[in-house]
C-alpha positions as CSV (number, residue, x, y, z in Angstrom):
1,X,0.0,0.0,0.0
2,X,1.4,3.2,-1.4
3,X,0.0,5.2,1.8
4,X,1.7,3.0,4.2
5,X,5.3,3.9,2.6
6,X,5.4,6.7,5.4
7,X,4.9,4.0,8.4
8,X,7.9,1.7,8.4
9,X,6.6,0.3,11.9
10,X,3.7,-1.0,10.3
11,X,2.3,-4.3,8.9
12,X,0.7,-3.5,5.7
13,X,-0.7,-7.3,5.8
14,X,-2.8,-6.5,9.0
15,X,-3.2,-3.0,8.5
16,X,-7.0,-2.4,7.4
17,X,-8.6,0.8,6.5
18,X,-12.5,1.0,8.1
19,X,-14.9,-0.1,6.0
20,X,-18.5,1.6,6.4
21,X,-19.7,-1.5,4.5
22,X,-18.9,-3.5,7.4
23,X,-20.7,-1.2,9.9
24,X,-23.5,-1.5,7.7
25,X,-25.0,-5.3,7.3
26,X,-27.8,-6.2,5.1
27,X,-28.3,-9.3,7.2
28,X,-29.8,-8.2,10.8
29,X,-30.6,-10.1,13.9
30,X,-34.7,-10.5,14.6
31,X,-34.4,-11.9,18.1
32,X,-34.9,-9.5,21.1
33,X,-31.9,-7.9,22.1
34,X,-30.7,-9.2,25.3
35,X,-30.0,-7.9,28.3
36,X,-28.1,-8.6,31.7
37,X,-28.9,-6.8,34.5
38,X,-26.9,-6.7,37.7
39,X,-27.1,-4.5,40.9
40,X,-25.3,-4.3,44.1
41,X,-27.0,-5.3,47.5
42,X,-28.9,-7.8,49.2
43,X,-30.4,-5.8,51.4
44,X,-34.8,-6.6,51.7
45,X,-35.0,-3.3,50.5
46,X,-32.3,-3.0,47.8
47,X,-32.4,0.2,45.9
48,X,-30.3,-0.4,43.4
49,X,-32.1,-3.9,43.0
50,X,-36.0,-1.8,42.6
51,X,-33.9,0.2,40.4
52,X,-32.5,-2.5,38.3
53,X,-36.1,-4.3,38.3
54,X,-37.7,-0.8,37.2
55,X,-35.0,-0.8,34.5
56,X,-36.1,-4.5,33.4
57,X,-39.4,-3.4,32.8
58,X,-38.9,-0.6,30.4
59,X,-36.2,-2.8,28.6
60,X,-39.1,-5.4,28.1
61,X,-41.4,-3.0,26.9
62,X,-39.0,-1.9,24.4
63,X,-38.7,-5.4,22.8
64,X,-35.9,-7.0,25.2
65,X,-35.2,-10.2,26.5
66,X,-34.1,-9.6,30.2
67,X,-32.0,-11.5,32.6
68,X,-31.5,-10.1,36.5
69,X,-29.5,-12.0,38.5
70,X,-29.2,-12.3,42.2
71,X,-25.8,-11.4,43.7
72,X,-26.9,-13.2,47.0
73,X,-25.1,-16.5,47.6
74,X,-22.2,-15.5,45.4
75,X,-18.9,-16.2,46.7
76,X,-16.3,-13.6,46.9
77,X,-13.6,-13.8,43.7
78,X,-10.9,-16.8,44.1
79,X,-12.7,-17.8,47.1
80,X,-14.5,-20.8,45.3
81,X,-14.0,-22.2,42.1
82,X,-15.6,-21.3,38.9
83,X,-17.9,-24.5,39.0
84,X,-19.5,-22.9,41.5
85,X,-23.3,-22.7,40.8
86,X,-23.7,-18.8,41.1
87,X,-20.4,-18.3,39.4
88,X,-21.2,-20.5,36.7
89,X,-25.2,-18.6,36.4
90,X,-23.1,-15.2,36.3
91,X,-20.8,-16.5,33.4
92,X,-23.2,-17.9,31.7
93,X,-25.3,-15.0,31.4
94,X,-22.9,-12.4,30.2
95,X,-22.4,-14.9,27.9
96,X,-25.9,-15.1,26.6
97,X,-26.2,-11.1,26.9
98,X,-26.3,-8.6,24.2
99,X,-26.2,-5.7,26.7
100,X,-25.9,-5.2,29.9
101,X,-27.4,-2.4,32.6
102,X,-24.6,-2.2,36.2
103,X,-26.5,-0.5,39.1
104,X,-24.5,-0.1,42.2
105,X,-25.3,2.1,45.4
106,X,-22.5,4.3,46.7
107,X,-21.4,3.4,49.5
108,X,-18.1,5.1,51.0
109,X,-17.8,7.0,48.0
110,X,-17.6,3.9,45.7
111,X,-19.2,1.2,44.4
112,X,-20.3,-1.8,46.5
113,X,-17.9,-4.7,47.2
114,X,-20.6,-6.8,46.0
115,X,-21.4,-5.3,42.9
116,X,-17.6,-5.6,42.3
117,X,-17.6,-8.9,43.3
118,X,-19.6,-10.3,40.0
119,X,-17.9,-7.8,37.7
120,X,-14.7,-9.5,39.2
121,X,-15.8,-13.3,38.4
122,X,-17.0,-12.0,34.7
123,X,-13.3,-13.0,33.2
124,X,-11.8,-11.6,30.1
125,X,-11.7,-14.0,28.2
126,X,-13.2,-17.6,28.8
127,X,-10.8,-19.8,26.2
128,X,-10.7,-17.9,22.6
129,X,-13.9,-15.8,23.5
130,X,-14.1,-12.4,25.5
131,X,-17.4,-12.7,27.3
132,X,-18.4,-8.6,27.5
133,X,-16.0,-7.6,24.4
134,X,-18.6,-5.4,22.3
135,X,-21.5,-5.4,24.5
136,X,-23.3,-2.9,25.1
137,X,-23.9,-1.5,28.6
138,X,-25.3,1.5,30.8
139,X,-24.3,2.7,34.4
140,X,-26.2,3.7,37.1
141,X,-26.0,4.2,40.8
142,X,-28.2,5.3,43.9
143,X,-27.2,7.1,46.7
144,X,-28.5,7.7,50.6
145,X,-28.0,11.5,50.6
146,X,-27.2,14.3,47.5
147,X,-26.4,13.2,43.9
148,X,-23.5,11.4,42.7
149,X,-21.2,10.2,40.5
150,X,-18.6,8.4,41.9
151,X,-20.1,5.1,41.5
152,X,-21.0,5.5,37.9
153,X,-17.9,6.9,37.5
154,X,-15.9,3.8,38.7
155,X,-18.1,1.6,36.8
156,X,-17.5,3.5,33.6
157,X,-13.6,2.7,33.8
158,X,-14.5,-1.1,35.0
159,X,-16.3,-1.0,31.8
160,X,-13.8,0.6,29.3
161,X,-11.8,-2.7,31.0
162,X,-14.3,-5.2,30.2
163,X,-13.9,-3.6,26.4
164,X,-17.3,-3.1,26.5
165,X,-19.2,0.2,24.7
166,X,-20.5,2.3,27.1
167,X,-23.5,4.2,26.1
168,X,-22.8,8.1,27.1
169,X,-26.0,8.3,29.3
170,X,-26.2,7.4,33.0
171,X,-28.9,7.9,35.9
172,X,-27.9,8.4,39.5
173,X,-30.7,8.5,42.0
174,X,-30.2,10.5,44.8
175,X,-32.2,10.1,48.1
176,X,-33.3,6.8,46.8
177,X,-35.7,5.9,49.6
178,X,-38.0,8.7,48.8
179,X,-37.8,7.7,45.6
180,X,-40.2,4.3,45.8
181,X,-43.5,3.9,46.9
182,X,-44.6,0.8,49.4
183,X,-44.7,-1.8,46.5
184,X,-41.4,-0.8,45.4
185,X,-42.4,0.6,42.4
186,X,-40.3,4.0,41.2
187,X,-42.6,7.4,41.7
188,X,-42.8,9.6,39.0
189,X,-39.5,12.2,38.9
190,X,-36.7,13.9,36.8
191,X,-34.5,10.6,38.3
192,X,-37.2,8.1,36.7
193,X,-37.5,10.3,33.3
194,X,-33.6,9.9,33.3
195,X,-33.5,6.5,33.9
196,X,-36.0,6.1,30.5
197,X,-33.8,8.2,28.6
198,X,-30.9,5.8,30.3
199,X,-32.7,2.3,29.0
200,X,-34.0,3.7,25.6
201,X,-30.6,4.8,24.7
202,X,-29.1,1.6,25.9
203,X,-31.7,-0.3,23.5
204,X,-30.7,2.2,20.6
205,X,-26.9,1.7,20.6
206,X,-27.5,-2.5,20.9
207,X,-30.0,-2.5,17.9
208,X,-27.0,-0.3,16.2
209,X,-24.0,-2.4,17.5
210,X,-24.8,-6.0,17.9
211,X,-24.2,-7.0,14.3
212,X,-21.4,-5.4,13.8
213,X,-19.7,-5.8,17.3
214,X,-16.8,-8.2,16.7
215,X,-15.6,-5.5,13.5
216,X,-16.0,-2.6,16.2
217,X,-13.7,-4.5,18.5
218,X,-10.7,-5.7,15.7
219,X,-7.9,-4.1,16.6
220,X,-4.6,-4.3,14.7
221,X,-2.5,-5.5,17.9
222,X,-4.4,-8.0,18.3
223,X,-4.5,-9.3,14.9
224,X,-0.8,-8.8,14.8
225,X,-0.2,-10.9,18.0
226,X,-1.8,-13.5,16.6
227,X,-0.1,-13.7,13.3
228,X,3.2,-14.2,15.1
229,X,1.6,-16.5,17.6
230,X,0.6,-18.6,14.5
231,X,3.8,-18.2,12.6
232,X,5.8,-19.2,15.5
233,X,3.3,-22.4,16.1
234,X,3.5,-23.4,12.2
235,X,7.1,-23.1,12.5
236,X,8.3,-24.7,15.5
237,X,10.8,-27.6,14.6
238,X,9.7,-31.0,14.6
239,X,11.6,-32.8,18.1
């Protein structure tokens, strides 16, 4: 490649210039986009769990297939192996997802240990395949007193991490136990418009990405790594 004379450092047999043919498939997926949904306590009266249950609902009613799972019973990382029942439930739903929707509450400024407990037994990779690579996936946190961020804000970076797209919307709910009524269903408020705004964007960016995900996530190191793993493999002397 002529253009390529000006970068000595780089393959021109791995190098690949976007294609907006790739972005744009004529074959589409039908099924419902799905969706994992995990929050952070297991408290009777989770927030973040009425939260992620509200969330649910308006994911369902915009054509999605939804999954929440239950954090309680989950052991805490390396402390059990990975045939254990919950650990094996968690895997094999970020597995099955599309999408995924974090809630955590804040607690000491952060996140929840337990809500980073399950993103902690999600691994990287599980063989050749990279279980949250290219899903989609929105943030959002609840808090005791005045708005937040920090928990989003950690859960953003534990996303980029997970090489997962991270839609640029979030929804923090602050005060969260004036927030609910009795049954546990979310009152009307700015925080509950937010949190549709939160979902329907979530829902727009899988519809747009899900197709195309593994060319969104091809990157030239990678590709380059394992052309010299494969030349060194098909190389190797016979003993």
């Amino acid at each position: 490649m002529k253009l390529l004379a000006d970068l000595p450092n780089v393959d021109s047999t791995l190098f690949n210039v976007p294609d907006i043919g790739h972005l744009l498939p004529e074959a589409r997926a039908t099924h419902a986009p799905r969706f994992l949904l995990l929050y952070g306590s297991v408290r009777t009266r989770s927030y973040s769990r009425l939260v992620t249950q509200e969330a649910a609902r308006l994911l369902r009613a915009m054509g999605g297939e939804t999954r929440i799972f239950d954090p309680s019973g989950l052991p805490l990382p390396d402390d059990a192996p990975e045939s254990h029942p919950k650990v094996a439930e968690l895997r094999g739903l970020a597995q099955w997802a599309e999408g995924m929707v974090w809630c955590s509450p804040e607690r000491h400024g952060a996140m929840t240990g337990i809500m980073k407990a399950q993103i902690d037994w999600i691994p990287l990779s599980v063989g050749a395949v990279r279980p949250t690579q290219g899903k989609t996936l929105a943030v959002m946190q609840v808090s005791g007193g005045s708005q937040s961020f920090n928990a989003v804000s950690q859960l953003r970076v534990l996303g980029r991490w997970m090489r997962m797209l991270t839609i640029p919307n979030q929804s923090s709910v602050a005060k969260a136990f004036l927030e609910f009524d009795e049954d546990g269903r979310m009152k009307p408020s700015a925080y509950y418009d937010r949190m549709v705004d939160v979902m329907e964007e979530l829902m727009k960016f899988t519809l747009l990405t899900r197709d195309v995900a593994p060319y969104l996530v091809d990157r030239y190191s990678e590709r380059k790594e394992c052309a010299e793993q494969l030349s060194k493999r098909v190389n190797l002397k016979v003993i």
